[in-house]
C-alpha positions as CSV (number, residue, x, y, z in Angstrom):
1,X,4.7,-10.4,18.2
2,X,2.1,-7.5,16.5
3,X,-0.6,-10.7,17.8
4,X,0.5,-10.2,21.2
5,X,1.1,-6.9,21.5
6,X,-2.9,-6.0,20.3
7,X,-3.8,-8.5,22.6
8,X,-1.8,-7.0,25.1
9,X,-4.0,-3.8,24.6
10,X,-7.3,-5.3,24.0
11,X,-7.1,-7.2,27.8
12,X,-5.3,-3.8,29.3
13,X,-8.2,-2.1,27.9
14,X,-10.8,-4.8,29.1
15,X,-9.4,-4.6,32.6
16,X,-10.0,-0.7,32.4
17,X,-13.0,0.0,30.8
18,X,-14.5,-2.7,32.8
19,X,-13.3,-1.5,36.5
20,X,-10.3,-4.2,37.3
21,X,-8.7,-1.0,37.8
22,X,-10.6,1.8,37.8
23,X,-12.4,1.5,40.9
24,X,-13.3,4.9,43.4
25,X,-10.9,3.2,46.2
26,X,-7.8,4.6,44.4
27,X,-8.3,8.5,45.4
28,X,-6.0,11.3,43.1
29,X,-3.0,12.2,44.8
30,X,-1.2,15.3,44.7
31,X,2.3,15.6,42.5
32,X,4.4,12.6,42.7
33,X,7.9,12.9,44.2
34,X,11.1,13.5,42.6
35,X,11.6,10.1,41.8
36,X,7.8,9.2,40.6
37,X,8.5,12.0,38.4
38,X,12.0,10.9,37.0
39,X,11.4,7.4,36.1
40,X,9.0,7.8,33.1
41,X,12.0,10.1,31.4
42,X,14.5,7.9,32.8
43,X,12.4,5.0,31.0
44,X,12.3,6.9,27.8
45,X,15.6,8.0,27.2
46,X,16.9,4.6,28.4
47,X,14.9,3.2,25.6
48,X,15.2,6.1,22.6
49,X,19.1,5.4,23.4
50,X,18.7,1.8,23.0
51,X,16.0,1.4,20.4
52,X,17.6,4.6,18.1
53,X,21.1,5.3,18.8
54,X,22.6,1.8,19.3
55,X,19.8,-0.3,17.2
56,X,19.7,2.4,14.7
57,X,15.6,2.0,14.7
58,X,12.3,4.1,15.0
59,X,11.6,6.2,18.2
60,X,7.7,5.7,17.7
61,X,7.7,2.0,19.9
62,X,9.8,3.2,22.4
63,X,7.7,6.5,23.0
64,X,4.4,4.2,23.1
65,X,6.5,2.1,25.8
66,X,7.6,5.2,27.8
67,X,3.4,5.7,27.3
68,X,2.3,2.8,28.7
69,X,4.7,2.6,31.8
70,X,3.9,6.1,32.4
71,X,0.4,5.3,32.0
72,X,0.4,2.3,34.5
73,X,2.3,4.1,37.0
74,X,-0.4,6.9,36.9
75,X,-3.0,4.6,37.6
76,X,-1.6,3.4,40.6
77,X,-1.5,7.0,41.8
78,X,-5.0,7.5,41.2
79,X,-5.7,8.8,37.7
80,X,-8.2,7.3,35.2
81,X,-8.0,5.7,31.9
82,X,-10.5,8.7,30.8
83,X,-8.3,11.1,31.8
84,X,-5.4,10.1,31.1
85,X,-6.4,9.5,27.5
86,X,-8.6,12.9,27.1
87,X,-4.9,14.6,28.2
88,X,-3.9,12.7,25.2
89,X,-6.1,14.0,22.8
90,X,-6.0,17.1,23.9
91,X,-2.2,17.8,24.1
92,X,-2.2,15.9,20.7
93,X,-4.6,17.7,18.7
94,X,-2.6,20.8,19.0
95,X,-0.1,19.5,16.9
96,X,-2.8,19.9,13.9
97,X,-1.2,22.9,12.3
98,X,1.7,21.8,12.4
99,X,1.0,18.4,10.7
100,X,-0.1,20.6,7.8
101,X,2.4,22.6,6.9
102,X,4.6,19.5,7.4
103,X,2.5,17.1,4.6
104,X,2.8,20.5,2.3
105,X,6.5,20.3,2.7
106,X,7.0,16.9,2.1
107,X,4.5,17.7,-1.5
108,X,6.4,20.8,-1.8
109,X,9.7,19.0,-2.3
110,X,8.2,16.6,-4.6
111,X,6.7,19.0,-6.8
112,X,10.0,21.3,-7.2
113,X,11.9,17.9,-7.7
114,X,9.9,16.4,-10.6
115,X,9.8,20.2,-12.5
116,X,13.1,20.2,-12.2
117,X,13.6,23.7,-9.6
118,X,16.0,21.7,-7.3
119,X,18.0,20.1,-10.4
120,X,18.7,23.3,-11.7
121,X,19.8,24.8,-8.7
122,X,22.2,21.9,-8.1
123,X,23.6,23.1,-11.3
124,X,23.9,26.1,-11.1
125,X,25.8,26.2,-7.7
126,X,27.7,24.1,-10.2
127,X,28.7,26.8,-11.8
128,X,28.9,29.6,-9.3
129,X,30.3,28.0,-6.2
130,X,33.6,27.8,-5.1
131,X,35.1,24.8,-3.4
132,X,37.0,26.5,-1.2
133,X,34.1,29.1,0.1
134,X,31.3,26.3,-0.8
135,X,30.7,26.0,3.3
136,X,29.8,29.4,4.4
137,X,28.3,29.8,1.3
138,X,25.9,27.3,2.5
139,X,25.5,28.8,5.6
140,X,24.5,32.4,4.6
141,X,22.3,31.0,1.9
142,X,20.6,28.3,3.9
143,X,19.9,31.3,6.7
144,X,18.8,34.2,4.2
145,X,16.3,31.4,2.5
146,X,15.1,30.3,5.7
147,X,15.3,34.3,7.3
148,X,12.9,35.1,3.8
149,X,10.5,32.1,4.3
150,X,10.2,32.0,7.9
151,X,10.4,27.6,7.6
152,X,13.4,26.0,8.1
153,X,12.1,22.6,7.1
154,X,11.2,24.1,3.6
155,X,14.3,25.5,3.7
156,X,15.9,21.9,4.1
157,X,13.9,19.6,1.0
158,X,14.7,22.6,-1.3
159,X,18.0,24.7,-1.4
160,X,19.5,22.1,1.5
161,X,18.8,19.2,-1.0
162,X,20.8,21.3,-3.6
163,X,23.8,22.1,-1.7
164,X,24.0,18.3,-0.8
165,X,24.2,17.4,-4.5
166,X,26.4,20.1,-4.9
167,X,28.5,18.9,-1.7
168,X,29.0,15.5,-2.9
169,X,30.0,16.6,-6.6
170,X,33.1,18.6,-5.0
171,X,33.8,15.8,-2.5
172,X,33.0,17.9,1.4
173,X,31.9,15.0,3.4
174,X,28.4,15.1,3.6
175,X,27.8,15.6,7.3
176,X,29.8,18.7,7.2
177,X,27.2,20.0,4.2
178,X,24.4,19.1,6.4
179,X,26.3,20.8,10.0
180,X,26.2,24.2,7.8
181,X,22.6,23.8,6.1
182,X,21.1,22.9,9.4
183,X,23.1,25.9,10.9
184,X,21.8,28.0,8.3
185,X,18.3,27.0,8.2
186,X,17.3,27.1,11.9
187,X,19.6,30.8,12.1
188,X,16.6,31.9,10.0
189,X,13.9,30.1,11.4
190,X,14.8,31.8,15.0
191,X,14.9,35.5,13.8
192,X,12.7,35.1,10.9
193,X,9.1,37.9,12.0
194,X,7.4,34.9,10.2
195,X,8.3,32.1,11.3
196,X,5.9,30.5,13.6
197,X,7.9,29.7,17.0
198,X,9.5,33.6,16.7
199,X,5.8,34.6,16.8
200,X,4.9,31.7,19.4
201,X,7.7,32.2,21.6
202,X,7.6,36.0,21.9
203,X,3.9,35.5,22.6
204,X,3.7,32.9,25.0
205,X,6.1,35.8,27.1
206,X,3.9,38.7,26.0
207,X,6.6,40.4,24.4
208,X,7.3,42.8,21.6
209,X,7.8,40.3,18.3
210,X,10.8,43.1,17.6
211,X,12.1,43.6,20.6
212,X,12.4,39.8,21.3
213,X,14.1,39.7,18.0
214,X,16.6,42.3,18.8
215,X,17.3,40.4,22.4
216,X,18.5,37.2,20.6
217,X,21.1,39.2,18.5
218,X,23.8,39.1,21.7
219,X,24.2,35.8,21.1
220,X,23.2,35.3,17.6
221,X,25.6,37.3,15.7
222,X,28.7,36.0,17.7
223,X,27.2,32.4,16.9
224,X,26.5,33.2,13.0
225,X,30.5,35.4,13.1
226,X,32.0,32.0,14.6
227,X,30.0,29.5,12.5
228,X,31.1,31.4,9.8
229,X,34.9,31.3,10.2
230,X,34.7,27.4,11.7
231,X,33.0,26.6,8.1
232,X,35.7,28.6,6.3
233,X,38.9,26.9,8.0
234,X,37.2,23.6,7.3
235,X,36.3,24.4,3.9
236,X,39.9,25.4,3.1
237,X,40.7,22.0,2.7
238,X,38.9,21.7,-0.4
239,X,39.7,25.0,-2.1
240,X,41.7,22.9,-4.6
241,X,38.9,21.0,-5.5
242,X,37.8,21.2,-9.2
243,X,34.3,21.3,-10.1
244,X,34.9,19.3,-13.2
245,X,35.6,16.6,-12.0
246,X,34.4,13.3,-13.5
247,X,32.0,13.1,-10.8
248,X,30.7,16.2,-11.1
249,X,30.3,15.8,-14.7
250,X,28.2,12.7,-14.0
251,X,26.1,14.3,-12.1
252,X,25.5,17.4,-13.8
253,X,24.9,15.0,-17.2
254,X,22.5,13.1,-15.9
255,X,20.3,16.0,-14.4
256,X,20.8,18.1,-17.9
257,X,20.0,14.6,-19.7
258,X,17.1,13.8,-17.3
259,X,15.0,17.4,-16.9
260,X,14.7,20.0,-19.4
261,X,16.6,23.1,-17.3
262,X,16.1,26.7,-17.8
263,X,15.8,30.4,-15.5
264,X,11.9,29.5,-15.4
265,X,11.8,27.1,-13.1
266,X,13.1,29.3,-10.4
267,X,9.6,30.6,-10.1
268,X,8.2,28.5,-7.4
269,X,10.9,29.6,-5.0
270,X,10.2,32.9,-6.4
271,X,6.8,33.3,-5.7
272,X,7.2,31.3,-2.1
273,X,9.6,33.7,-0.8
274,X,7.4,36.8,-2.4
275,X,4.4,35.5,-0.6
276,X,6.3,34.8,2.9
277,X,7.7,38.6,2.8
278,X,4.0,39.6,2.1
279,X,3.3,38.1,5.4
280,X,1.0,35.3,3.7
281,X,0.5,32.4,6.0
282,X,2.5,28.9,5.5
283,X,-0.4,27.0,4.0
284,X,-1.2,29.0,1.0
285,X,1.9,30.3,0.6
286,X,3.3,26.3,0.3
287,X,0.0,25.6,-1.4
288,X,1.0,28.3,-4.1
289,X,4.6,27.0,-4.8
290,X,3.1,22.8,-5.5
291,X,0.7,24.7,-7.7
292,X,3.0,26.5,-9.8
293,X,5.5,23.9,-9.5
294,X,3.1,20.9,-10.8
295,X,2.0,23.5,-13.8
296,X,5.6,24.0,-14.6
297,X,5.7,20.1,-14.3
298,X,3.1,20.3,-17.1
299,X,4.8,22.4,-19.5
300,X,8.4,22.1,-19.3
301,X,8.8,18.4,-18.3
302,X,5.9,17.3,-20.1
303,X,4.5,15.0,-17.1
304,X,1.6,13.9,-17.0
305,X,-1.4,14.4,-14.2
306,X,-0.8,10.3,-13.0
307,X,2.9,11.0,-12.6
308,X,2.5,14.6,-10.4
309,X,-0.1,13.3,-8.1
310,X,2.1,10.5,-7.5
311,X,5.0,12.3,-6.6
312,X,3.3,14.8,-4.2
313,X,1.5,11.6,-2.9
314,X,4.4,9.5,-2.5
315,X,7.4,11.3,-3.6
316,X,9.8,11.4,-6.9
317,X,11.7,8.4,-7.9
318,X,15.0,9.0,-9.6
319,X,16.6,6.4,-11.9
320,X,18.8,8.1,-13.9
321,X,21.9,5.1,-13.0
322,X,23.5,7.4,-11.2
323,X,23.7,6.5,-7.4
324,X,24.6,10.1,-5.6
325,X,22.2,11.5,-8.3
326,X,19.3,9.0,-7.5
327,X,19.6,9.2,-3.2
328,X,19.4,12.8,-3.6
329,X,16.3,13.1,-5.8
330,X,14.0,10.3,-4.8
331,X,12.4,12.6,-2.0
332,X,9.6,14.1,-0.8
333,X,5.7,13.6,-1.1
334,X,2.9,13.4,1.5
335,X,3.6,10.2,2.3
336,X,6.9,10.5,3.3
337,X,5.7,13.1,6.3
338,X,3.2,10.5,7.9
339,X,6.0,8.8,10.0
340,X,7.1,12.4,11.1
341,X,3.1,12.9,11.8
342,X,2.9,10.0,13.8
343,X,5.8,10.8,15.8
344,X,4.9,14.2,16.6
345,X,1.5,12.8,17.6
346,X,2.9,10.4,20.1
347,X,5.3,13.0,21.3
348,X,3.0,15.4,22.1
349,X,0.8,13.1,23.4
350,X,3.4,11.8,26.3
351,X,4.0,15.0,26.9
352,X,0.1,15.5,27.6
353,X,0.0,12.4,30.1
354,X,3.6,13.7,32.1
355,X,1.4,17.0,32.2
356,X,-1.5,16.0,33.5
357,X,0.0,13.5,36.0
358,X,2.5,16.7,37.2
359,X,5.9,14.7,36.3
360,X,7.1,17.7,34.4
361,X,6.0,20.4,36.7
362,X,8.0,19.0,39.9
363,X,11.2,18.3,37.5
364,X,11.5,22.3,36.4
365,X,10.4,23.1,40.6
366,X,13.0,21.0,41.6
367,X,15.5,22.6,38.9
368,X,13.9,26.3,39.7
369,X,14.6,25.4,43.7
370,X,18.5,25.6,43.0
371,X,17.8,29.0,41.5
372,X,19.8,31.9,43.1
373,X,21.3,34.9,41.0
374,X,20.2,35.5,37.2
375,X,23.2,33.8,36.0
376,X,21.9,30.7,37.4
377,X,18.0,31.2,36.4
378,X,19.3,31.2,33.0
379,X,21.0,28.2,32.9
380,X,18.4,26.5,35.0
381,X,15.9,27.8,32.3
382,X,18.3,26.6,29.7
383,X,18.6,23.7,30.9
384,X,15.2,22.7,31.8
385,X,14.5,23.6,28.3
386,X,17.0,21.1,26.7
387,X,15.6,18.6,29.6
388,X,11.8,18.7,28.0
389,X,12.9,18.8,24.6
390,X,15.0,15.9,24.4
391,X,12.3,14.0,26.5
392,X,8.7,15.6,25.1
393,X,7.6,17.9,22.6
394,X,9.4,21.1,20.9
395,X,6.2,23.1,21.8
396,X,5.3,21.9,25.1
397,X,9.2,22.8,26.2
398,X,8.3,26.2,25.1
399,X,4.9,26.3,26.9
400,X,6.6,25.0,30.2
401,X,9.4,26.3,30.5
402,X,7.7,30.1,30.0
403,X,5.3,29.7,32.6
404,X,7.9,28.1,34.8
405,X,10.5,30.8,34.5
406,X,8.6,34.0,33.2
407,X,7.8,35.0,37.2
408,X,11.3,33.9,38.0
409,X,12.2,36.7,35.6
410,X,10.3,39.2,36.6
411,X,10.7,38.6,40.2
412,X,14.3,39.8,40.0
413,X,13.4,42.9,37.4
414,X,14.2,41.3,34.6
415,X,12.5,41.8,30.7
416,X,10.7,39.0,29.5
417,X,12.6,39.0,26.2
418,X,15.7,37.4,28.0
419,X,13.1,34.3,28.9
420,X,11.7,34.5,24.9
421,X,15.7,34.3,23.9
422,X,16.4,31.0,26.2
423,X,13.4,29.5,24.3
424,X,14.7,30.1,20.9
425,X,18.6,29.5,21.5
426,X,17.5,26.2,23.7
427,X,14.2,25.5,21.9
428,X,14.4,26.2,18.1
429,X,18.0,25.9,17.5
430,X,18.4,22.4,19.7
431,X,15.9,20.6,18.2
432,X,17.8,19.3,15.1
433,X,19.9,17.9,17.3
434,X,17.7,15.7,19.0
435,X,17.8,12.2,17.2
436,X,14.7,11.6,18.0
437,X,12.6,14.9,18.0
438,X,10.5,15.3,14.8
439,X,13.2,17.8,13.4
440,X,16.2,15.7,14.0
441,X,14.3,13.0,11.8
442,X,13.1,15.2,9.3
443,X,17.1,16.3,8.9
444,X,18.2,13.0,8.7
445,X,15.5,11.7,6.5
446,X,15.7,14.8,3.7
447,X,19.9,14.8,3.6
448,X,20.2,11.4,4.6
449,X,22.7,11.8,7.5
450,X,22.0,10.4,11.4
451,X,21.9,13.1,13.6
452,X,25.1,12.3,16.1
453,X,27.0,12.7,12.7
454,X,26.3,16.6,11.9
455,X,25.2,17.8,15.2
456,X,29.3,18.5,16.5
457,X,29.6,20.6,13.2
458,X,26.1,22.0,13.4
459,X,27.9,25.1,15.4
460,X,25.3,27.9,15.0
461,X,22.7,25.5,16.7
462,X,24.7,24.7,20.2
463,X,27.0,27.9,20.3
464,X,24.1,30.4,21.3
465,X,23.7,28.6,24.5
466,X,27.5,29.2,25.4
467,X,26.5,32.6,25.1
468,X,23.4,32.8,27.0
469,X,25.0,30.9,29.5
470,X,27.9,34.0,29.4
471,X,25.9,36.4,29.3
472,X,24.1,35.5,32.4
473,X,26.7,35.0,34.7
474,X,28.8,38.8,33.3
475,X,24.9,40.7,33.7
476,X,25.2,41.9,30.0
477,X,23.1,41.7,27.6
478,X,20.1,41.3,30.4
479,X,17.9,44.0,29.9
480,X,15.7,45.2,33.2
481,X,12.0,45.3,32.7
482,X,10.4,49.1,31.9
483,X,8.0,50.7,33.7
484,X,6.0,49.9,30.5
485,X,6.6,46.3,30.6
486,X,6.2,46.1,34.2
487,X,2.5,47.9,33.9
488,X,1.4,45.3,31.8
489,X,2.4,43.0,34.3
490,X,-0.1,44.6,36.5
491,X,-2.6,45.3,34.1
492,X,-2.6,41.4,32.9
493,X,-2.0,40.2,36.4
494,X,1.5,37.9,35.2
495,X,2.7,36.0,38.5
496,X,5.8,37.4,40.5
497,X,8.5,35.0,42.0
498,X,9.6,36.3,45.5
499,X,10.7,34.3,48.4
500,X,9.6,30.8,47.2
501,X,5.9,32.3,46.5
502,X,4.2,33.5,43.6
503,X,2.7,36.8,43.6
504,X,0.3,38.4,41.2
505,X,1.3,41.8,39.9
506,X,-2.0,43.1,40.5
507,X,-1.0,43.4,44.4
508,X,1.8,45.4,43.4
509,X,3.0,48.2,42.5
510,X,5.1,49.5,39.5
511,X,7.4,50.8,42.0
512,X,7.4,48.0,43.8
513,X,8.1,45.2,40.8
């Protein structure tokens, strides 16, 4: 099958390079109709649902499937192998930073897992925890790390590996553990001033990083307040639970028996979340805690150079004979991130190819076309949102949907922060949910449950959109653009939505936006 499939390549390629089908007689044609523009996504998702949800496999051949249809149906409407692939390339070399800080994580865990940093804090929540309040414990934790740190997936392969050791020692199902860590984490990551989509989002708008924060509370805080008391009620049922159990001692033997533990090793974390507050970027900030964690590797474990570079290379190993203790350790490493790498590279580079062939634009026009009060351009914006991320890239939904529904916005008077907020509640918090998606992957693949298992308890992730979507239709919580904001509008020439056209500010004025 791999035979045939190269091959399969190899002649496609012949035929192109060679002019079977790249010939002038095809001319470019203008965007593709609704239809045209449907039937890659349709072809996607049709596959992701086969291929990942009912076949339980990788996303990566279906999204090169989905690539290749896509691909063939654009060349029949006039684009060019060159093109199409230079759209590639393009839209997938932007995913470059991210990649990095994602191979740090996947060291970072490593390295704090073969010191012993996320051993010792599965025993001390041991020791501090209770059963019954072990939920939103999870949840305030998980979002003040995350809040501190500004990286929710560093937030997941450190403290989130903990609480699912812990989890499993009092006996909470693990998907529930993983609903509220998830919850907690990407709470943080969305107000967090330094994590990297707050700053992207409220950017790509041209918006205050403040004031954008401020404008997702509405809808935050009830999430968070609700989350809270859903985790409590569900908790209660193990507020009987004793932490000695046998199980618990088995664990908490064969960590204390396995790693030398003491208050030192709570240095990396430490210094990681000193350095985030300090406004340090992500890469030597991560950088610093595998440094400081491989030196504490050194001197309190007594490993040895071979045995560190091999776990940040290709992650730690447990074999203590314990089962729960074993799945939970043997994480982490470089290696472990390159199948998240490759599917955020193919991701990103679909999304590229539906760009450039105009398959995403006339999807969001046909959506925006429906638009008529603010209520409804916030669900349309929210939904066009969940629409690209469930069928693209996290970052490209962002990119799209902004300069889709930014002059919608403004057209009616409206601030951009309420556009940055639909990114976020739609955009950061959804994307653990998508099985698929490079962070629903990286969930499942750190705490080791599928997606469609914690995403119904993940409630701070899905209950901001109930809000937004509230909020639109009552008016509150919408603030009107200033005279300030609006200014800018004029003075950076942003594009106005009025009567099906778009206007640029610059013919207007103040007065008149």
């Amino acid at each position: 099958m791999n035979f045939a499939f190269i091959s399969m390549i190899l002649i496609s390629n012949h035929f192109l390079e060679d002019g079977y089908l790249m010939n002038e007689e095809i001319d470019k044609k203008g965007k593709p109709n609704v239809i045209m523009a449907v039937l890659p996504l349709v072809i996607t998702i049709v596959l992701l649902i086969y291929l990942v949800v009912i076949k339980g496999g990788a996303p990566h051949i279906a999204i090169i499937c989905a690539i290749a249809v896509t691909a063939l149906m654009s060349r029949f409407r006039g684009y060019h192998w060159k093109e199409m692939l230079d759209s590639m390339v393009k839209a997938a070399s932007t995913t470059l930073p991210t990649m990095g800080i994602v191979m740090l994580i996947g060291m970072l865990v490593g390295s704090w897992v073969i010191t012993g940093t996320v051993p010792l804090l599965i025993v001390y929540g041991f020791k501090v925890i209770s059963p019954g309040f072990f939920l939103p414990t999870v949840l305030l934790v998980s979002a003040l790390i995350s809040l501190a740190t500004g990286t929710s997936w560093g937030t997941l392969g450190t403290i989130g590996l903990a609480f699912m050791g812990i989890g499993a020692g009092i006996g909470v199902p693990a998907y529930l553990t993983a609903g509220a860590i998830v919850s907690g984490a990407f709470f943080g990551d969305k107000v967090s001033p330094l994590s990297d989509t707050t700053n992207f989002c409220s950017g790509l708008v041209g918006v205050n990083l403040y004031k954008h924060i401020v404008q997702m509370m509405p809808s935050t805080i009830p999430a968070m307040v609700i989350s809270f008391i859903l985790y409590w009620v569900l908790g209660m049922e193990y507020a009987g639970a004793e932490i000695s159990t046998a199980g618990t001692e088995e664990i908490v033997t064969a960590l204390t028996t396995t790693f030398k533990l003491s208050p030192v090793l709570l240095l990396p974390p430490v210094v990681v979340i000193v350095l985030a507050v300090k406004k340090v970027p992500p890469l030597p900030t991560m950088f610093s805690g595998i440094l400081i964690a491989t030196i504490l590797a050194v001197i309190t474990q007594g490993a040895g150079l071979e045995a560190i570079l091999g776990t940040v290379m290709y992650g730690y190993w447990s074999n203590t004979g314990v089962e729960i203790v074993d799945t939970l350790l043997s994480k982490g490493g470089l290696n472990s991130m390159l199948w998240i790498a490759a599917l955020m590279i193919l991701a990103v580079a679909f999304s590229g190819l539906l760009q450039l062939t105009r398959s995403i634009e006339v999807l969001i026009e046909t959506v925006v076309s429906f638009v008529r009060g603010i209520g409804s351009a916030v669900v349309s914006a929210s939904v066009s949102m969940l629409l690209l991320i469930y069928t693209s890239d996290l970052y490209i939904a962002y990119t799209v949907t902004a300069r889709v529904f930014s002059p919608v916005f403004r057209g009616k008077g409206y601030s951009g922060t309420n556009v940055s907020r639909i990114l976020e509640n739609s955009g950061t918090m959804m994307t653990a949910l998508v099985p698929w998606g490079a962070a629903g992957v990286y969930v499942t693949a750190m705490l080791g449950v599928p997606t469609l298992k914690y995403a119904p308890v993940a409630f701070a992730c899905w209950l901001p959109l109930i809000f937004d979507a509230l909020w639109g239709f009552s008016g509150k919580f919408l603030p009107k653009a200033t005279d300030e904001e609006k200014e800018e509008w004029v003075q950076e020439d942003r594009l106005i939505a009025r009567d099906g056209q778009l206007i640029p500010a610059s013919q207007l004025k103040v007065s008149q936006l």
